[in-house]
N, C-alpha and C positions, 0 to 999 in steps of 0.2 A: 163586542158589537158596538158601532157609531153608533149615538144616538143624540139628542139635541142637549143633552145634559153635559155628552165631552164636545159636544162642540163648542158650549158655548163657556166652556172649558180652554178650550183650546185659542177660542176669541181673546180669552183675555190673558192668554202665553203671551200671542201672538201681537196685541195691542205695543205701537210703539216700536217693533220690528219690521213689519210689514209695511206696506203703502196702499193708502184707502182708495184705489186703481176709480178713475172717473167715469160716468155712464156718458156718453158721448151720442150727436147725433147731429145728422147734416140734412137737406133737404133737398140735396141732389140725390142721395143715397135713397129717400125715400121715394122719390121720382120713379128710382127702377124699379125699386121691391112694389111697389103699389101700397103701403102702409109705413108707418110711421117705424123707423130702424134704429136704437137702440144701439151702441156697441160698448160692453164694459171691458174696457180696457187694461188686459190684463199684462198686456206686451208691456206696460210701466212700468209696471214691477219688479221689486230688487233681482239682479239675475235674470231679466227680461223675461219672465211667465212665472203665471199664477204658481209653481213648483214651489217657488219661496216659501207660501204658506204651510204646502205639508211640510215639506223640510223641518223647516224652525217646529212645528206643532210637535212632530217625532224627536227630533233631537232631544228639546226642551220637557220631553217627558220623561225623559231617559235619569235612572238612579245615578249619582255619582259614581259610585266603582264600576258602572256600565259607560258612561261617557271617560272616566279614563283611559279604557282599555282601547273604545273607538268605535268604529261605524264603518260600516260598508252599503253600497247600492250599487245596483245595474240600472243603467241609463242612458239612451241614446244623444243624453244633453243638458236637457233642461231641467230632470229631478237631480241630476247630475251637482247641478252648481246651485240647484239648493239646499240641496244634503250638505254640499262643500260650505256653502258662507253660512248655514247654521253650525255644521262643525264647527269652524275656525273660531266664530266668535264665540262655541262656547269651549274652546280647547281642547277641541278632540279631536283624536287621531282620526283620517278619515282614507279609505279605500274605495274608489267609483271603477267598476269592470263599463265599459263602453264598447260599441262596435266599430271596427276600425272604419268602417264607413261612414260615421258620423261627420257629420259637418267641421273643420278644420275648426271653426273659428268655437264651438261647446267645447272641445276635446282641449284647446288653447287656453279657454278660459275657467273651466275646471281644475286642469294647472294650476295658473294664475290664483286660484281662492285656496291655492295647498292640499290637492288632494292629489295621492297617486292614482295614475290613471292606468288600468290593466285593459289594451286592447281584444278582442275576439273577433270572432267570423261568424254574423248572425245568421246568414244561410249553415254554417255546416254544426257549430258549436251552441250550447245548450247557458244561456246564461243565466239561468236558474242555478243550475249546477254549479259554475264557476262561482257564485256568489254565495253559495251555500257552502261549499268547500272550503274558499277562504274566509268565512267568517268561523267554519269550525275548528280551523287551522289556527290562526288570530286571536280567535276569542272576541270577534268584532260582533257588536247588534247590526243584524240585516232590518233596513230601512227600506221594503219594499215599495215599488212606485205607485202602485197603486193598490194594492189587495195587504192593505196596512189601517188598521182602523184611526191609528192618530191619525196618517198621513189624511186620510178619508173625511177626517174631523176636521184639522186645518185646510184643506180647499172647501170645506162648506163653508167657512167664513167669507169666499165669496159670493155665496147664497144669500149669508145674511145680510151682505150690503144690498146686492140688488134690490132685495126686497126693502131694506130702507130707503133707496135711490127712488125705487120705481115710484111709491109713496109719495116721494115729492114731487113727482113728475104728473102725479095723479093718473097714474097708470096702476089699473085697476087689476089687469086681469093679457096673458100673454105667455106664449110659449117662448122658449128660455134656451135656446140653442146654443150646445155647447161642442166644441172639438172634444171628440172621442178616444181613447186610445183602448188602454185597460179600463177605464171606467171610473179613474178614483176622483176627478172632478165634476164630472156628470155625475156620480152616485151621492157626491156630498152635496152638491148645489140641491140637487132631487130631493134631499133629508131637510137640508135650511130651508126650503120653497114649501114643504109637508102643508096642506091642509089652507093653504092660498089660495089667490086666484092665478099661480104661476107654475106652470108645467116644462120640468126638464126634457128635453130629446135630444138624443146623442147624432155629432150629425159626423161622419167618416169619409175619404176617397175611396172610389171606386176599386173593385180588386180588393180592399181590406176593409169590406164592411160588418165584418164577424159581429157586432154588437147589434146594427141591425137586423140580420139575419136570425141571431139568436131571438130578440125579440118577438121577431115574426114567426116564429117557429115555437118558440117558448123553451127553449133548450139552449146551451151553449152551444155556437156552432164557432172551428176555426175556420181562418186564413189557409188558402191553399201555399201562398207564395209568403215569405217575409223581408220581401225587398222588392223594389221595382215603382218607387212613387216617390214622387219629390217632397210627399210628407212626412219626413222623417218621425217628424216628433210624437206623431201618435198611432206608427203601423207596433203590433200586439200579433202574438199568436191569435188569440181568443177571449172573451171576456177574464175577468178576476173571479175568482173562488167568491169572496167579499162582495163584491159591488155588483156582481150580476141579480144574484139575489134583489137588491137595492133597487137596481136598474126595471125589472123584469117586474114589481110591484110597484113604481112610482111615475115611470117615463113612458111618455108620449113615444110614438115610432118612430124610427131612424130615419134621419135624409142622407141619402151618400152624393156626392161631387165630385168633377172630375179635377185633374189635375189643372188641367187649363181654367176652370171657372175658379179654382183657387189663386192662381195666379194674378187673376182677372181682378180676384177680391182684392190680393195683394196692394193691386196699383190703383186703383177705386180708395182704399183705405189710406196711400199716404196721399191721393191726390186731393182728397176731402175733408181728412179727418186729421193730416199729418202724422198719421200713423205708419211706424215699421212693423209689418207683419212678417213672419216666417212662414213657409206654408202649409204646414200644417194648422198654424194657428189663425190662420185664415178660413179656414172649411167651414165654419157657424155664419161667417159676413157671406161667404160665398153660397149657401145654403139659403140665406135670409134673402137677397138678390135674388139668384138664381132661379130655384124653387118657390116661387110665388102659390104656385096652385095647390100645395103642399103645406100651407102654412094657412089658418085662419086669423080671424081678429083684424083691429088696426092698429093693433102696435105686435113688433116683433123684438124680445131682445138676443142680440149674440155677443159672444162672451168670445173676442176675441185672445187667445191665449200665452201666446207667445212669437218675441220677437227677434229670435236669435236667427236670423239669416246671412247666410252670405254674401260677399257683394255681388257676385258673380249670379247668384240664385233671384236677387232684387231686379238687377240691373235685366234682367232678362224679365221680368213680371214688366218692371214699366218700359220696356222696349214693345214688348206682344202686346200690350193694351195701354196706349198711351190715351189721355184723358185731355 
């Protein structure tokens, strides 16, 4: 079970690997949202999203005769090629199952960091299964993307900076909106944030809002569909075994968005902030914008996540909402 003793465990793996991702803010951005916006920028980060953190946190726990033999994860991308650049630099073999649908340019650059890449069909194939089988086959540790408690431990480290950042901003008190998937960076932020004036809410696309739903319901509820959104990086069947527990006792309610208002946030985000967003890792800016009446306080933070986009997928954000 994460608790603040492996996280802050894991802070100090991670010190030195990682990059202290900056809290950012513009005052055109706050114009829309009607309060003061926040974006911690996670799109900076080695492997372009906060994923680094658990990666290196998981790896870098891992015994010697466990790191020789190697590692495995399922990943639509971005835990993908953090699992891969923490392997490498620490010499270990490493295995990422991905879905052939994933974005050309993760599936390229998980390559690139040395890992093989076994493609699947996430509408018809189970990759739980695939990932379970080849590590019992292998002999590889499965690095789950989010219902992993290291992995859980190093993304609340980026809990613990906000709440250092915020501190100097003299920002007292704020909800904390983060891009949802499985829930392993919401459930760690939500752990680092514990007993603050700062409250986690997981915020999702429309059609894959299973985390809020759960919430609202107080149960796990799935995803009817597991494709169909241009945000790749955080559609999930349904909450984590791990983090909904987490989720269901710490986090504020879920915001969902749509595709277009992520987009929107997309090109807001680099026309403002110079940021590249993906879009998935847009859905907190776009939440934080968007959903005004939704959100209290005067200050809002979102934790932008990641920035692995294609050109194709950009070029089209600031086409449909040019600034």
């Amino acid at each position: 079970m994460t608790d603040l003793a492996m996280i802050r465990a894991a802070a100090a793996r991670l010190h030195g690997h990682v990059r202290r991702t900056p809290l950012l803010s513009s005052p055109f951005l706050d114009q829309i949202a009607g309060r003061r916006v926040w974006v911690k920028a996670e799109c900076l980060q080695h492997t372009g999203s906060f994923k680094a953190r658990g990666g290196w946190a998981a790896v870098s726990a891992l015994a010697p005769e466990a790191l020789a033999r190697g590692v495995i994860a399922y990943s639509s991308g971005n835990h993908a090629q953090g699992v891969a650049l923490a392997a490498a630099r620490h010499g270990a073999p490493c295995v990422i199952v991905m879905p052939a649908d994933a974005p050309r340019l993760k599936i390229a650059n998980t390559r690139a960091l040395g890992a093989e890449v076994v493609l699947y069909d996430r509408a018809t194939e189970d990759r739980d299964a695939i990932g379970s089988g080849l590590a019992a086959a292998r002999g590889l540790s499965l690095i789950k993307p989010f219902d992993d408690a290291q992995v859980i431990a190093g993304q609340a480290t980026c809990g613990l900076e906000i709440a250092q950042q915020a501190t100097a901003e003299a920002i007292e008190k704020a909800d904390v909106l983060v891009c949802c998937g499985g829930g392993g960076l919401t459930a760690g932020i939500a752990l680092a944030l514990e007993g603050t004036g700062f409250r986690a809410r997981p915020c999702e696309p429309e059609g894959f809002d299973d985390t809020a739903r759960s919430l609202a319901l107080g149960v796990p509820q799935r995803n009817a569909r597991l494709t169909g959104s241009i945000c790749d990086a955080i559609i999930t069947p349904e909450p984590g075994k791990l983090t909904f527990p987490i989720l269901r006792r710490l986090c504020g309610p879920g915001l969902v968005v749509s595709d277009d208002q992520a987009l929107h946030a997309m090109a807001l985000a680099f026309s403002r902030l110079k940021l590249v967003l993906e879009p998935g890792g847009a859905v907190a800016l776009a939440a934080a914008l968007f959903l005004p009446d939704q959100i209290s306080g005067p200050d809002v933070i979102a934790v932008a996540t990641g920035g692995n986009v294609d050109a194709a997928t950009f070029a089209t954000a600031l086409s449909r909402f040019p600034v």
